[in-house]
C-alpha positions in Angstrom: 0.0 0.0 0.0 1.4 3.8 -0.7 1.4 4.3 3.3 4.1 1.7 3.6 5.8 2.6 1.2 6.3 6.4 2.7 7.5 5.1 5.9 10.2 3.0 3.9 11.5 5.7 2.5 11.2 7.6 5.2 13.0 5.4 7.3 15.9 5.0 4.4 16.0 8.6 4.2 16.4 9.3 8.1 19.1 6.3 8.4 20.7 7.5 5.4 21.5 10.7 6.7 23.3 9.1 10.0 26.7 8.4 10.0 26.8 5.2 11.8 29.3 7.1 14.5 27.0 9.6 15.6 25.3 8.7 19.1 21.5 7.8 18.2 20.4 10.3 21.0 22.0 13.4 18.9 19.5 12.6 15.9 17.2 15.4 15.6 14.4 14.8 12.9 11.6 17.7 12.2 8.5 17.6 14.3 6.3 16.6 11.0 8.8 13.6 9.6 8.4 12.4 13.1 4.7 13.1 13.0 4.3 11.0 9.7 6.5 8.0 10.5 4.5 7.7 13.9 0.9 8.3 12.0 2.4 5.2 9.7 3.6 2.8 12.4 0.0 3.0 14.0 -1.1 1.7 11.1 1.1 -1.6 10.9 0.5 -4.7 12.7 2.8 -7.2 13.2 1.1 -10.8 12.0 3.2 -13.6 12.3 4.7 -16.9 13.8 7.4 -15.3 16.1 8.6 -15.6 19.7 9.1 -12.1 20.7 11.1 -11.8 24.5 11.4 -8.9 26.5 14.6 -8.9 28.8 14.2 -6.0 30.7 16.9 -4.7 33.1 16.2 -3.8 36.8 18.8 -3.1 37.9 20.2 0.1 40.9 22.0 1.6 38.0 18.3 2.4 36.2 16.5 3.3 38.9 12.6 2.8 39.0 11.8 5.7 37.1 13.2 4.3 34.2 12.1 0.7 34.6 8.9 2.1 34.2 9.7 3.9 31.0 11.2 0.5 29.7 7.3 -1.1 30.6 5.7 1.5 28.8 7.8 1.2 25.9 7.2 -2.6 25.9 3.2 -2.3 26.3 3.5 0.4 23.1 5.3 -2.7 21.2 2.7 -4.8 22.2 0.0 -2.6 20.8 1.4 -3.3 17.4 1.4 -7.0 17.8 -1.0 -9.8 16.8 -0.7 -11.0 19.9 -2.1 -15.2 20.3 -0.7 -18.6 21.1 -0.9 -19.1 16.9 0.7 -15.8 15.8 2.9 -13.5 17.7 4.1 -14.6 21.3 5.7 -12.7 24.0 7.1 -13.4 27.3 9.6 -11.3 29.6 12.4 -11.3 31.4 13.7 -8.9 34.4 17.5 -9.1 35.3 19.6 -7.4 38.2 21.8 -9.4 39.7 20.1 -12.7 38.7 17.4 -13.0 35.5 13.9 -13.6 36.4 11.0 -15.1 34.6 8.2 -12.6 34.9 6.2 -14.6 32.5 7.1 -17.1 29.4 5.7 -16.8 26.1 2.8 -19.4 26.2 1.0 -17.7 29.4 -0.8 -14.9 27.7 -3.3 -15.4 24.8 -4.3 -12.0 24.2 -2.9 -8.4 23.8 -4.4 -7.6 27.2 -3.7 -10.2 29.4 0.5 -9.4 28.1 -0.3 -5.9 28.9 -1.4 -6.9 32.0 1.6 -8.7 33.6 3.4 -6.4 32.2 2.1 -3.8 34.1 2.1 -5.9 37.0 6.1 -6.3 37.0 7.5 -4.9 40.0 11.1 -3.4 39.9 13.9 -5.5 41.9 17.2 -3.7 41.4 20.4 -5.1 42.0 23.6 -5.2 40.1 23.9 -5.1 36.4 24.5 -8.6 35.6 23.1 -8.5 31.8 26.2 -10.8 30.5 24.6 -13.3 33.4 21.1 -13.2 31.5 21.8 -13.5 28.2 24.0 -16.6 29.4 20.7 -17.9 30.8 19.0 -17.5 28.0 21.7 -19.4 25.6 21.4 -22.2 28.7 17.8 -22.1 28.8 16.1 -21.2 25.5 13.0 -18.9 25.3 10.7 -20.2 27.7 7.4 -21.0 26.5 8.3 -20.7 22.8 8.4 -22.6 19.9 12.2 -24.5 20.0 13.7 -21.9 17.2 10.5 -23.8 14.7 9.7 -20.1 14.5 11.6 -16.3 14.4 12.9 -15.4 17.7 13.4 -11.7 18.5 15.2 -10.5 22.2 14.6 -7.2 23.0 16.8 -5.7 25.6 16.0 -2.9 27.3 19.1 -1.7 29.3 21.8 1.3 30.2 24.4 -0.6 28.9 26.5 -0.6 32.3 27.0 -4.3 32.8 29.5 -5.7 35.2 30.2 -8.4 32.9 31.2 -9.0 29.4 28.0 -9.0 27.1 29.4 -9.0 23.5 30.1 -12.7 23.7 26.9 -14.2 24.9 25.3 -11.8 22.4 27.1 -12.7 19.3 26.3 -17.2 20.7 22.8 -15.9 20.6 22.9 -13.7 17.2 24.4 -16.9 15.6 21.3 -19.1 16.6 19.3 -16.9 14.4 17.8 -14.6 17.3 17.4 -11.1 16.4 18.2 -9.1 19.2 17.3 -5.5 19.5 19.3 -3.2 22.4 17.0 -0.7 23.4 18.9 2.0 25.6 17.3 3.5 28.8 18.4 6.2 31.4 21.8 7.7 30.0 22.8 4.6 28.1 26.2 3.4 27.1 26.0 2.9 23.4 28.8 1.1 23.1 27.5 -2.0 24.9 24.2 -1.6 22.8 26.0 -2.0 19.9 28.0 -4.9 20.7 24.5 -6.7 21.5 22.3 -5.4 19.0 21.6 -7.6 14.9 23.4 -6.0 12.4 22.8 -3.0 11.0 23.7 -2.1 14.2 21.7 1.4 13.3 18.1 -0.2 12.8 18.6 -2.3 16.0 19.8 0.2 18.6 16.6 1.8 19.7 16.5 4.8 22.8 13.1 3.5 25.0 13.2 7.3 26.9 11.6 8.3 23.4 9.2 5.5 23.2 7.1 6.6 20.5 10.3 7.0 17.9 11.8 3.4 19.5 8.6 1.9 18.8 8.3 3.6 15.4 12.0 2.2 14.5 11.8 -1.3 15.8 8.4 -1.7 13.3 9.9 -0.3 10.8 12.9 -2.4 10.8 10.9 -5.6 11.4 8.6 -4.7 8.1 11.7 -4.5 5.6 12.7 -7.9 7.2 11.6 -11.4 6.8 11.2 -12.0 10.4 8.2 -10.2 10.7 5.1 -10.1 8.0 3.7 -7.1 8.7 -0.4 -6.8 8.3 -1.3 -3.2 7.6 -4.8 -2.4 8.3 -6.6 -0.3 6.1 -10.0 1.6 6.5 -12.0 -1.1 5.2 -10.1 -4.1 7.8 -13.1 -2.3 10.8 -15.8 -4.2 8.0 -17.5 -0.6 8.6 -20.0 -0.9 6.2 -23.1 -3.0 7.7 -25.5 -4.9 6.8 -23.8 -6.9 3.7 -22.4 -3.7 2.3 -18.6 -3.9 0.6 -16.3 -1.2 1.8 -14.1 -0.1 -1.0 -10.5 1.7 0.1 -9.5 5.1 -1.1 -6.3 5.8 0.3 -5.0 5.0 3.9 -7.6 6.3 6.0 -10.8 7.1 3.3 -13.0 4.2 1.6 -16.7 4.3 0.8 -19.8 1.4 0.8 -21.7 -0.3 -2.1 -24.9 -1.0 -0.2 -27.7 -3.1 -1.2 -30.5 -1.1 -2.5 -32.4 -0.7 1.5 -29.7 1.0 2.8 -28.2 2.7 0.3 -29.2 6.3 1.3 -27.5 5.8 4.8 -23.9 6.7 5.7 -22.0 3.3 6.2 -25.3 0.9 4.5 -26.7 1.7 8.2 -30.2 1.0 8.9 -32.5 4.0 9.0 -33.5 3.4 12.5 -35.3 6.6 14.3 -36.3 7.2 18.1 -39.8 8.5 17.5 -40.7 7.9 20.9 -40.5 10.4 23.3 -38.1 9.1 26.2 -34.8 10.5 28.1 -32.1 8.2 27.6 -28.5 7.9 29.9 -25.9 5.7 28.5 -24.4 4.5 31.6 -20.4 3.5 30.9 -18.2 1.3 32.8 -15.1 3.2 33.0 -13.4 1.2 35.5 -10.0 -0.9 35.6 -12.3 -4.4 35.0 -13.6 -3.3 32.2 -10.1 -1.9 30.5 -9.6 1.1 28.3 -10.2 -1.0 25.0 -13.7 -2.0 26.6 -14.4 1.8 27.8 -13.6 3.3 24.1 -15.8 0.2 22.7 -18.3 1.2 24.5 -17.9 4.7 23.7 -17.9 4.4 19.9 -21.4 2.1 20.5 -22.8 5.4 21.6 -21.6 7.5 19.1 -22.6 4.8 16.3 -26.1 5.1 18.2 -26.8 8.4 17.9 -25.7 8.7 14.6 -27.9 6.2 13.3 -31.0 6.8 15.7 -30.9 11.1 16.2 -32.0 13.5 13.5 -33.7 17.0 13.9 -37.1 15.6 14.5 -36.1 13.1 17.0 -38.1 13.8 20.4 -35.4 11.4 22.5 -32.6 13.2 24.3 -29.4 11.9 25.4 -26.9 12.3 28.1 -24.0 9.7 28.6 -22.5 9.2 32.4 -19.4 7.0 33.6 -18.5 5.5 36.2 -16.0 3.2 38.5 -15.8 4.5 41.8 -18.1 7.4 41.6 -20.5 8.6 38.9 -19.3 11.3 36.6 -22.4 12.8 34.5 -20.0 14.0 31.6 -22.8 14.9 29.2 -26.2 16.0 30.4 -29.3 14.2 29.4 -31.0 17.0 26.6 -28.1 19.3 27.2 -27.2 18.8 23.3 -29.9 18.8 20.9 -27.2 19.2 17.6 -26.0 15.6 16.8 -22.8 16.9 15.8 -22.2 18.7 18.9 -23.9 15.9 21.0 -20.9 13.6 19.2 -17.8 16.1 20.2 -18.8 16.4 23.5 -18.4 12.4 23.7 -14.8 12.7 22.3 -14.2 14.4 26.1 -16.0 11.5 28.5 -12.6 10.2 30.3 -11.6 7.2 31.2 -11.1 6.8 34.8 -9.6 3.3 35.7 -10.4 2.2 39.6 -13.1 -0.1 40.9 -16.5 -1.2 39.3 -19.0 -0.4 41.8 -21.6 -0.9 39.8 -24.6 -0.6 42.6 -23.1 2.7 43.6 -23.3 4.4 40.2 -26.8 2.7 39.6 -28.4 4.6 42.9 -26.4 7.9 41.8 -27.7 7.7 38.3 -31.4 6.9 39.2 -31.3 9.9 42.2 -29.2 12.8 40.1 -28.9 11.1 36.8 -31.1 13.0 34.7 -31.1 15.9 36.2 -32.8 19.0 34.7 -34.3 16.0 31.9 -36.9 15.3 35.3 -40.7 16.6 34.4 -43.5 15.3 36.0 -47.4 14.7 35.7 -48.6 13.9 31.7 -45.0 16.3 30.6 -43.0 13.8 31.9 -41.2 11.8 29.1 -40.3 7.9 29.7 -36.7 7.4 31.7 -34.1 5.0 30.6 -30.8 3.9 31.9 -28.5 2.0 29.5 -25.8 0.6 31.1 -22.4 -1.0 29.3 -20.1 -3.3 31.3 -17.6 -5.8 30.8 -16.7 -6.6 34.2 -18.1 -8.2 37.4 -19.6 -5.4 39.9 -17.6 -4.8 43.2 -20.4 -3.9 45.1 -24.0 -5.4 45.3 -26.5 -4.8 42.8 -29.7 -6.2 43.1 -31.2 -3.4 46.0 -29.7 -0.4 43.7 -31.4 -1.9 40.9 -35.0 -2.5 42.9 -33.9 1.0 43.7 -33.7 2.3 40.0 -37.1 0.5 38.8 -38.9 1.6 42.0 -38.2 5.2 40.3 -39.8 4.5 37.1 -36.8 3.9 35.4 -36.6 1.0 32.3 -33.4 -0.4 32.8 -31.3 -2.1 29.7 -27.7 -3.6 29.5 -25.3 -4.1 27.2 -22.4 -6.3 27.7 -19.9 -9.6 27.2 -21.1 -12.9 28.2 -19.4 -13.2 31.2 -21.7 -10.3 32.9 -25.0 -11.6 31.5 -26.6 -13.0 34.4 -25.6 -9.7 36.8 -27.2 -7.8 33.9 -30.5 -10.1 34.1 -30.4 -9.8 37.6 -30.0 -5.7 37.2 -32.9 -5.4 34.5 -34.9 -7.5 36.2 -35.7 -9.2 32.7 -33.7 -11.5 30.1 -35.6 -9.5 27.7 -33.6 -6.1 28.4 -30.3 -7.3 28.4 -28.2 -7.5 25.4 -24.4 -9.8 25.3 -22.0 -10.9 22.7 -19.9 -13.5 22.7 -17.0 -11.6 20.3 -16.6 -7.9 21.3 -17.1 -7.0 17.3 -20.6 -8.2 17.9 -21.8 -5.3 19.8 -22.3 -2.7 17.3 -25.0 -5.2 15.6 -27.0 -4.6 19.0 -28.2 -1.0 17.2 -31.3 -1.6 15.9 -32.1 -4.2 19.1 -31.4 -1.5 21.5 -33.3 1.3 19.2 -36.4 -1.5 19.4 -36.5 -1.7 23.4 -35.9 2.2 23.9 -39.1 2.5 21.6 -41.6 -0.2 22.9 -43.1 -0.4 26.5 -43.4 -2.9 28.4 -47.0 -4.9 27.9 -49.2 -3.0 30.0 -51.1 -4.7 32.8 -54.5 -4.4 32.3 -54.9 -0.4 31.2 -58.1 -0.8 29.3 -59.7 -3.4 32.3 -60.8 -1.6 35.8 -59.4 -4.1 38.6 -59.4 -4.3 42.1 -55.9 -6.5 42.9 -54.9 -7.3 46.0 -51.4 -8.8 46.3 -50.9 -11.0 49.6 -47.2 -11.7 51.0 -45.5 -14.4 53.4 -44.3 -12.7 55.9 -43.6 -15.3 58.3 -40.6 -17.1 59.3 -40.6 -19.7 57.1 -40.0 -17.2 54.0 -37.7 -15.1 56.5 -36.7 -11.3 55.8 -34.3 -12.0 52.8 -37.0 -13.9 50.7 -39.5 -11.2 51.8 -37.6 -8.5 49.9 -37.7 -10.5 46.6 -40.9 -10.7 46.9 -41.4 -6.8 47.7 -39.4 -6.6 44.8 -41.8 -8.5 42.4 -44.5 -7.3 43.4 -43.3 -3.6 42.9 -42.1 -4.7 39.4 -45.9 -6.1 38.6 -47.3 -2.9 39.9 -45.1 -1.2 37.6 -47.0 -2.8 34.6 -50.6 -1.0 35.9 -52.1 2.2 35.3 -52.2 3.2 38.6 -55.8 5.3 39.6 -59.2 5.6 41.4 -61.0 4.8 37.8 -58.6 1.8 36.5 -56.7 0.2 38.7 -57.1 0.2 42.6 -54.2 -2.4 44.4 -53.8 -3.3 48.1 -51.3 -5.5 50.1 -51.8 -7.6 52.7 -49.0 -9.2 54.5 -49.0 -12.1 56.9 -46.9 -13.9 59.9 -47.4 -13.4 63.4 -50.5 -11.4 62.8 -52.4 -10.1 59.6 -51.8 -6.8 58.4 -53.3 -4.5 55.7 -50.2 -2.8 54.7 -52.7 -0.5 52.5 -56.2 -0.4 51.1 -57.7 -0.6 47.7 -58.1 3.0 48.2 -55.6 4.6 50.4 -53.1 5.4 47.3 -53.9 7.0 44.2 -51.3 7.0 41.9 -48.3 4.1 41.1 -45.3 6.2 42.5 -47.5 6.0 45.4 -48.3 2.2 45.6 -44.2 1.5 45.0 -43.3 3.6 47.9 -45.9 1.9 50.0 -44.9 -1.8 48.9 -41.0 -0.6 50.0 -42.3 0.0 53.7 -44.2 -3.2 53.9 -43.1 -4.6 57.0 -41.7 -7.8 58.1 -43.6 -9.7 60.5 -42.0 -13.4 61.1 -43.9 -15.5 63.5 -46.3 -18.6 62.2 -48.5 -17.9 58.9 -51.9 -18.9 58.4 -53.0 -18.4 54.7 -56.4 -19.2 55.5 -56.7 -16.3 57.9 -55.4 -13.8 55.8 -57.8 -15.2 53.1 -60.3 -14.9 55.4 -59.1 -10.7 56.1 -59.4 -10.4 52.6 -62.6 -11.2 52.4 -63.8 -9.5 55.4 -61.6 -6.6 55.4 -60.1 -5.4 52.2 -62.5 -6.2 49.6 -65.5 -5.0 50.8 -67.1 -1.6 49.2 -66.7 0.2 53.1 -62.7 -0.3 52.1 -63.1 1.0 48.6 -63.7 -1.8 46.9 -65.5 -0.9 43.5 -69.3 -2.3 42.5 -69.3 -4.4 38.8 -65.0 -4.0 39.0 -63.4 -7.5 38.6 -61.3 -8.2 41.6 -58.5 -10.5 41.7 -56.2 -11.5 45.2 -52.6 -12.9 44.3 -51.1 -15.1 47.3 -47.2 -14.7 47.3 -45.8 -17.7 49.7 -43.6 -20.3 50.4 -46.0 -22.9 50.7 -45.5 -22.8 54.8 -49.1 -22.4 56.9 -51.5 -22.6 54.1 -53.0 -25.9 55.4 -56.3 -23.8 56.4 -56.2 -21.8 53.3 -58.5 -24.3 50.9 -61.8 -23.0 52.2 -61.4 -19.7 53.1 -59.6 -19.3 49.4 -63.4 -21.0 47.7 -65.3 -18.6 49.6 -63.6 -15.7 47.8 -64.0 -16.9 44.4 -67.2 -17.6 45.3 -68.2 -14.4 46.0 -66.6 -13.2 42.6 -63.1 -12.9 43.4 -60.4 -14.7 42.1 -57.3 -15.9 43.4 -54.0 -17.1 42.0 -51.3 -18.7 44.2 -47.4 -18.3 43.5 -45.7 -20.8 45.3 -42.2 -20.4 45.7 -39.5 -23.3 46.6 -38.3 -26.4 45.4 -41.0 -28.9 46.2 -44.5 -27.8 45.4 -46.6 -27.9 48.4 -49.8 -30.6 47.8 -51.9 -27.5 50.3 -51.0 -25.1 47.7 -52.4 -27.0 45.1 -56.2 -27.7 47.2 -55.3 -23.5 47.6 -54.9 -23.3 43.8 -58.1 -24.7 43.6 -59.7 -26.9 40.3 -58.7 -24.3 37.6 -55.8 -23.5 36.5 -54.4 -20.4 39.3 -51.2 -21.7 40.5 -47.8 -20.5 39.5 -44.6 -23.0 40.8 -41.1 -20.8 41.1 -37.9 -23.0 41.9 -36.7 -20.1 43.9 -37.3 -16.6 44.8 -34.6 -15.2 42.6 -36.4 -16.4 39.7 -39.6 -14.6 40.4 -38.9 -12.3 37.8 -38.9 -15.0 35.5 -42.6 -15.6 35.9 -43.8 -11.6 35.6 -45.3 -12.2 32.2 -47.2 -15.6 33.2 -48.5 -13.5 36.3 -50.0 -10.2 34.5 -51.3 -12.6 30.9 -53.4 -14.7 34.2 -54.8 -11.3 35.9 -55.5 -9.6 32.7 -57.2 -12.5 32.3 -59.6 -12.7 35.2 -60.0 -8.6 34.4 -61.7 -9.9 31.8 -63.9 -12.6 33.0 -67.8 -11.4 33.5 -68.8 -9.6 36.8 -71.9 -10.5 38.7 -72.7 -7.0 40.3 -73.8 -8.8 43.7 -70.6 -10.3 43.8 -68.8 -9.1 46.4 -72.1 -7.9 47.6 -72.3 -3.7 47.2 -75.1 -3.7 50.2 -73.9 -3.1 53.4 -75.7 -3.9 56.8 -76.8 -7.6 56.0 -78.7 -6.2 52.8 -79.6 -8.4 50.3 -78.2 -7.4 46.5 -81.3 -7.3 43.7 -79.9 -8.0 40.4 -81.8 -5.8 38.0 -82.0 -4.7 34.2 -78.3 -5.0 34.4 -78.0 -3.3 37.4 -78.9 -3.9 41.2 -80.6 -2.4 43.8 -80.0 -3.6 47.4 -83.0 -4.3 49.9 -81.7 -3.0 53.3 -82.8 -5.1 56.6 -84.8 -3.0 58.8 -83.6 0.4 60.7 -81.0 0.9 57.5 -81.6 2.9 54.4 -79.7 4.6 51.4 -78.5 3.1 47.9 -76.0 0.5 50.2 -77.7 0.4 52.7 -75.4 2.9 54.5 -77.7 4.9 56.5 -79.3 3.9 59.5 -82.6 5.3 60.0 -83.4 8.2 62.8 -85.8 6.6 64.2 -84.3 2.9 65.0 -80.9 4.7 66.0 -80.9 3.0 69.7 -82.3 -0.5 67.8 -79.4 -2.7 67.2 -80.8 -6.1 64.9 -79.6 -8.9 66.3 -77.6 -10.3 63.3 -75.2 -7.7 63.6 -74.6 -8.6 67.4 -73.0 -11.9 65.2 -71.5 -10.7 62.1 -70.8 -7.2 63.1 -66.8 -5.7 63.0 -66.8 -5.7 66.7 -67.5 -9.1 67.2 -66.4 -11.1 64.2 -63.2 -11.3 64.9 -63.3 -13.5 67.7 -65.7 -15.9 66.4 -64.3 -19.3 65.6 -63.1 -20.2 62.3 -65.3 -22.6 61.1 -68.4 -20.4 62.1 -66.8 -17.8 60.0 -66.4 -19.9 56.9 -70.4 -20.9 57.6 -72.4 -18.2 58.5 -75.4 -19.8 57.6 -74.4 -22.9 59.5 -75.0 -25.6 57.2 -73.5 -28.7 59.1 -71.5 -30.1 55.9 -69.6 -26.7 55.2 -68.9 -26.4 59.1 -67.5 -30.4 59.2 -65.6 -29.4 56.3 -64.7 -25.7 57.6 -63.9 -27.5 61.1 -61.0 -30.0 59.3 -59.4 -26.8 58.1 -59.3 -24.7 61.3 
């Protein structure tokens, strides 16, 4: 290609013009030669079968300081290498007074994990024994390599002071085929460089306190050999053109795409993908050490491919991008750009930060500050989404940050590798928002997927049904307090799929142990926010359950039209438990459904309860979950079986509408209630003036004062048929 052919000549030309006695440190080279050879270099990648070795010294005489130069310069080689257990190799050495393997060349199978260790190399000091080393290395071979089947190259990085003779060891090496490079450090002595170094001595003596020009030398010697075949990647190697296009090369750095005829109006044969839908978005980045710089500028282009292909003048999304490792850094505001091009400079500047992934942390932070300014309220408020991009295991916990996120209305969606798939699951709260790849190249396919969950809710719950639902938790010991937050959790994330008011959909909780408790009434919040902040503050109870007398509260307590409970509104109870104290819970379960309501079990554990399944009842209302972690797993089964019963037929008398022992009238598809004497009003609500000191005697027995201490099995049988009490009386 003509780009390698300018740094050839280049690299003559600069060689050319040194006399092979002049110290290499005295070369001076304008700022704009330099400048081209390095813009060149970047473009070459060396592709090959060759064992490359580091012997790096670390010794007194070069200090720390410079050891660390001498890393950096190796890790800038590296970037230039096709680094695998097929292709290019590399190990390293460390000598002072004594060599010592830091790693051999069949350890690392990647261009990160070398990087890694070799960033992880700790200085030793100690004399100058590089004579000792390359001794070693005649002795020993390059460890982990390929038995001279292959090219060798030793790199030495050094000051050149040894305390023993080098230039013989060097030369036993040189004729065993190695190449050896002397790279000098510090203030070296180029004398000893050159007795080590492959002829011509001037391509192979390289200064690593200029590691950008070393770098740029040691390539371009290495592509005018054999040793090395040197893979140049052009604009098209990226395959930037997508879906089937063919990218065509125009030079070093230009090309263009012949797409197929769909996509041939879009820049790179993209798909014309839009964000019609009105939503705040905040790409959350992982910006920590786990997830590496390569990861973090992945991640990075992903949003700037996004918003080029998704964001146009018309769009009615807004953007803001935040990273994170140990704190949150909100680097571009959501809506704070509505230009795409300025939207796309301002993500040139998010920074990469290294440090811990504490992913919980920057969840709460995002969800409490993230958007910022974006927050509106009431029918102005747009839809809130957090998109979050990791390649690395959290450090801290996730799951209550997450609850934490969704209990704020956020949708939550990740992006990442494989290995973070389940955490991601277990963030979203659904397999459905989470997006992986198994080959880091796959992630920019995940445009159009991503563009297709920002735009389409979730199913809603039952928005065109009216529905009383009551949910009722375990809250006894046998679930203890752990379990009872997951199922908090679920619930919370099934309320979230309901339009939440006095004319659609009314939900209470009841929760059970020691005693039964209405948490809240059908009526006593209005709105969802509402309802989630009142299932967060349900309390734990512990104790022994009884299902059948929280069934039996229900009933008695919480569906009734004095507790907001709606005339003609389907009503539906769902009993969250783990399977523990619902022995009594068969009969006092039939008497709600039949007074109209119906009732779904979830049973959670690993052996399905046979009491759950006489709960359950004859049709088909129970859901089995292995474990409470998988809840989430059985959302969608849950809302498809309530939208269901929302949409059964309702007998207006059932729950009865008349209070005071009246007697419900079905009528001309309506109802009328006969009131019992001393009582008046459409529900019988009012007593009369007259009979105010008259108290019937049926409410002495079924009134609130007194019901609660009648037995159970009069309860169940208020009309005292002798079968239903024998049957009542087993269950009690």
């Amino acid at each position: 290609m003509p780009f390698l052919l300018l740094l050839e000549a280049i690299c003559i030309f600069l060689f050319s013009k040194v006399p092979t006695t002049l110290p290499l440190q005295e070369v001076h080279v304008s700022r704009e030669t330099i400048g081209k050879i390095s813009a060149a270099s970047k473009m070459m990648s060396c592709s090959a079968a060759v064992d490359l070795l580091f012997l790096l010294d670390g010794s007194h005489s070069v200090g720390k300081g410079s050891f660390e130069r001498s890393k950096h310069f190796a890790n800038m080689v590296c970037d230039s290498l096709d680094i695998s257990l097929e292709r290019v190799r590399v190990g390293a050495f460390q000598f002072g007074s004594a060599p010592h393997l830091e790693f051999p060349l069949d350890s690392s199978s990647t261009r990160q994990e070398v990087k890694a260790q070799i960033k992880r190399m700790v200085f030793k000091g100690g004399r100058t024994e590089t004579g000792l080393a390359l001794k070693y290395l005649l002795q020993k071979g390059f460890p982990g390599g390929r038995n001279a089947s292959v090219p060798q190259i030793l790199i030495i990085v050094t000051d050149g002071k040894s305390q023993g003779h080098v230039a013989l060891p060097a030369k036993q090496l040189k004729d065993k085929g190695i190449t050896v490079f002397a790279v000098g450090v510090r203030f070296p002595r180029w004398e000893e460089l050159h007795a080590m170094a492959s002829e011509p001595r001037e391509q192979h003596v390289l200064l690593a306190e200029q590691a950008e020009d070393a770098t740029n030398g040691l390539l371009s010697t290495l592509s005018s050999s054999a040793i090395c075949t040197t893979a140049s990647p052009g604009p098209c190697d990226s395959q930037p053109c997508q879906n089937g296009g063919t990218c065509v090369p125009e030079g070093p750095d230009q090309y263009h795409c012949l797409c197929p005829q769909a996509f041939g109006g879009e820049a790179n044969c993209a798909p014309k993908l839009s964000l019609e839908c009105r939503i705040d978005v905040l790409f959350l980045l992982d910006s920590s050490a786990g997830t590496t710089l390569e990861g973090f500028l992945r991640a990075k282009a992903f949003v700037k491919r996004f918003v080029q292909a998704v964001l146009n003048e018309d769009s009615r999304a807004r953007v803001g991008v935040a990273g994170y490792s140990r704190e949150l850094v909100v680097a571009v505001p959501v809506g704070e750009y509505q230009d795409v091009p300025d939207l796309l400079r301002s993500l040139d500047g998010v920074p990469f930060s290294g440090g811990p992934t504490l992913t919980g942390s920057a969840l709460r932070q995002a969800a409490d500050h993230g958007f910022g300014s974006a927050i509106r309220t009431g029918q102005d408020r747009p839809r809130r989404v957090l998109v979050l991009l990791t390649e690395s295991h959290s450090e801290d916990e996730v799951a209550g940050p997450a609850r934490h996120a969704r209990g704020r209305e956020l949708l939550l969606l990740g992006v990442g590798s494989e290995a973070v798939q389940a955490e991601l699951e277990e963030i979203t709260g659904s397999p459905k928002h989470v997006m992986v790849y198994a080959d880091p190249r796959d992630l920019f396919n995940h445009i159009p997927e991503l563009q297709g969950k920002l735009c389409s809710r979730p199913r809603p719950g039952c928005r065109a049904q009216s529905l009383d639902l009551v949910f009722m938790l375990d809250a006894s010991a046998s679930v203890g307090p752990e379990n009872f937050a997951h199922l908090q959790s679920f619930i919370r994330s099934c309320a979230l799929r309901f339009d939440v008011n006095p004319d659609v959909t009314q939900v209470g909780l009841v929760v059970y142990g020691s005693q039964v408790q209405t948490a809240f009434g059908l009526d006593t919040h209005l709105t969802r926010a509402a309802v989630l902040r009142a299932m967060s503050q349900a309390p734990y109870l512990g104790g022994m359950g009884s299902a059948g007398t929280a069934l039996l509260h229900i009933y008695d307590k919480v569906m009734t039209i004095q507790k907001g409970a709606r005339p003609g509104v389907p009503k539906a109870v769902v009993v969250l438990t783990g399977g523990k104290g619902a022995e009594d819970a068969a009969v006092p379960a039939q008497k709600l459904r039949n007074n109209g309501i119906s009732v779904l079990v979830v049973g959670v554990g690993p052996v399905l309860r046979e009491p759950l399944r006489r709960l359950a009842g004859p049709r088909d209302s129970l859901i089995h979950v292995a474990a409470y972690t998988n809840l989430q797993y059985h959302q969608d089964t849950l809302i498809e079986w309530i939208c269901g019963e929302a949409k059964r037929p309702v007998n207006l008398c059932k729950p009865s509408p008349c209070m005071n022992e009246g007697t419900c009238v079905l009528r001309n598809g309506s109802y009328r209630c006969e009131c019992q004497d001393s009582w008046e009003g459409p529900h019988c609500e009012n007593r009369l003036q007259e009979d105010s000191s008259h108290t019937p005697p049926s409410c002495h027995r079924e009134g609130l004062g007194t019901r609660k201490v009648l037995p159970l099995a009069e309860r169940l049988c208020p009309g005292g048929s002798s079968e239903c009490l024998l049957r009542a009386s087993g269950s009690s």
